[in-house]
N, C-alpha and C positions, 0 to 999 in steps of 0.2 A: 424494447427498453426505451423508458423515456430520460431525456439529457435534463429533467432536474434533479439528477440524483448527482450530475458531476457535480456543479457548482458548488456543494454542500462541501463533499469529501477536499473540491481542490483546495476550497478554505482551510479547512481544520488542517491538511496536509503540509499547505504554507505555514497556518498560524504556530504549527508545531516545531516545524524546523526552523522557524525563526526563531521560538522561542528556548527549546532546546540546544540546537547547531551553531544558535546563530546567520543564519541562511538567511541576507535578505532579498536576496534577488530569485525568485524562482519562476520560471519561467515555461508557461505549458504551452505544447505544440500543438497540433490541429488532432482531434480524437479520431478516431478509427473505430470501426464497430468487424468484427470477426465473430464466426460462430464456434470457433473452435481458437484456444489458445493454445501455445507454443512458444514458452519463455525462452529465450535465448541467452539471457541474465542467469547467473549463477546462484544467487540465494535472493528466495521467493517465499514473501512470508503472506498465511495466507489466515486472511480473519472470517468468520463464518456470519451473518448477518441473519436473523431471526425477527421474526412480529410480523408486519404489516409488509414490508418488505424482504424479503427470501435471497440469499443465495450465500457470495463469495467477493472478498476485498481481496486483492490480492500486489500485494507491492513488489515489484523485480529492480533488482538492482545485481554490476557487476559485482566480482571479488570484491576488486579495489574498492571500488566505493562503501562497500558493508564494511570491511576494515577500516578506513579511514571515519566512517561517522560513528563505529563503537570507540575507537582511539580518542575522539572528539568527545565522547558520553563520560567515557573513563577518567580520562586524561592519564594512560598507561598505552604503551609501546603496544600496537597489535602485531603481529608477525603471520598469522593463520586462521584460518576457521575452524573455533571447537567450540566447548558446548556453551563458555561462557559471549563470544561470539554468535552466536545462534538466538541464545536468552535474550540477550543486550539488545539485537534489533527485532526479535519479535516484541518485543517491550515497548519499543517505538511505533512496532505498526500497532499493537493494540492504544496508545495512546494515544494515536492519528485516528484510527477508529472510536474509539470512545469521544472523541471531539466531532467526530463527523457525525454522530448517532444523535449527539445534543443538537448540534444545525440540523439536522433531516427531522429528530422531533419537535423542533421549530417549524420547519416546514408540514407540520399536522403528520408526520411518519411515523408512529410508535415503534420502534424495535431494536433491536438489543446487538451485543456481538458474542461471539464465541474466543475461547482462547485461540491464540493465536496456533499455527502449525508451520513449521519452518522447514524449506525443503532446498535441498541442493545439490545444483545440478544442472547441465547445460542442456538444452533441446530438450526439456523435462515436457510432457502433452499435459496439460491442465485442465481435466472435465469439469466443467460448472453446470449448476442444475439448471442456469437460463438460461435459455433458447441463442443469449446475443451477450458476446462482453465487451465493453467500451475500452479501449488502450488510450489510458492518458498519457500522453510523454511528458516529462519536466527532465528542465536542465539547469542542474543550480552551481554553485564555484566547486561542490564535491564530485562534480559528476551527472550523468542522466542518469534516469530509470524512468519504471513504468508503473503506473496504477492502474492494475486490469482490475474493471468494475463489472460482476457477472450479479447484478439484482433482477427480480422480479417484484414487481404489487403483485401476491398471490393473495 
């Protein structure tokens, strides 16, 4: 995998949650590349990536923090994870994705996302069709997570 596909998504990823959350400080840590992922994060929302570029976006985040940034969406008391909890930040990752899709088809990238798929669960094994997934870390005032990036140029 090649690292111009981070810069694209950490944009649209920042530009979202600042403009959404309010997040202005977000802050990425050093990427990692594994060939096999293994969320440690509790709800994992995971967008599908189509065209010119192939695979899987994939956003992990704790409990806490999926609660706290749909409470933030809502502006209603979260207390758990159910299906309007689930909806709320798949919603988010596909519109971080959809932002990301416009930079990457800026950078000459034609391709498209899938709806989102929302999965929860701790130690959940995450097969992606590409060879290699990029772990972006950010850490913003709601919390960290992770942006596992599994693309291919097929």
């Amino acid at each position: 995998m090649t690292t111009d596909y981070i810069e694209p998504i950490f944009t649209a990823t920042n530009k979202v949650l600042n403009n959404i959350l309010q997040l202005e400080e977000i802050e990425q840590g050093p990427t990692t590349v594994t060939e096999e992922l293994i969320s440690a994060k509790k709800v994992n929302i995971s967008i599908g990536v189509t065209g010119e570029l192939e695979g899987a976006i994939i956003f992990s985040f704790s409990e806490e923090m999926a609660l706290k940034i749909v409470q933030e969406m809502s502006g209603m008391e979260i207390t758990g994870i159910d299906k309007f909890v689930t909806s709320a930040v798949g919603e988010l990752g596909n519109i971080i994705c959809g932002n990301a899709m416009t930079e990457l088809n800026q950078n000459d990238y034609c391709c498209d996302i899938t709806p989102p798929q929302v999965i929860i669960g701790v130690d959940n094994k995450i097969s992606l069709s590409s060879e290699e997934i990029s772990i972006m870390p950010l850490e913003t005032d709601f919390g960290a997570f992770e942006v596992n990036i599994g693309l291919c140029n097929c």
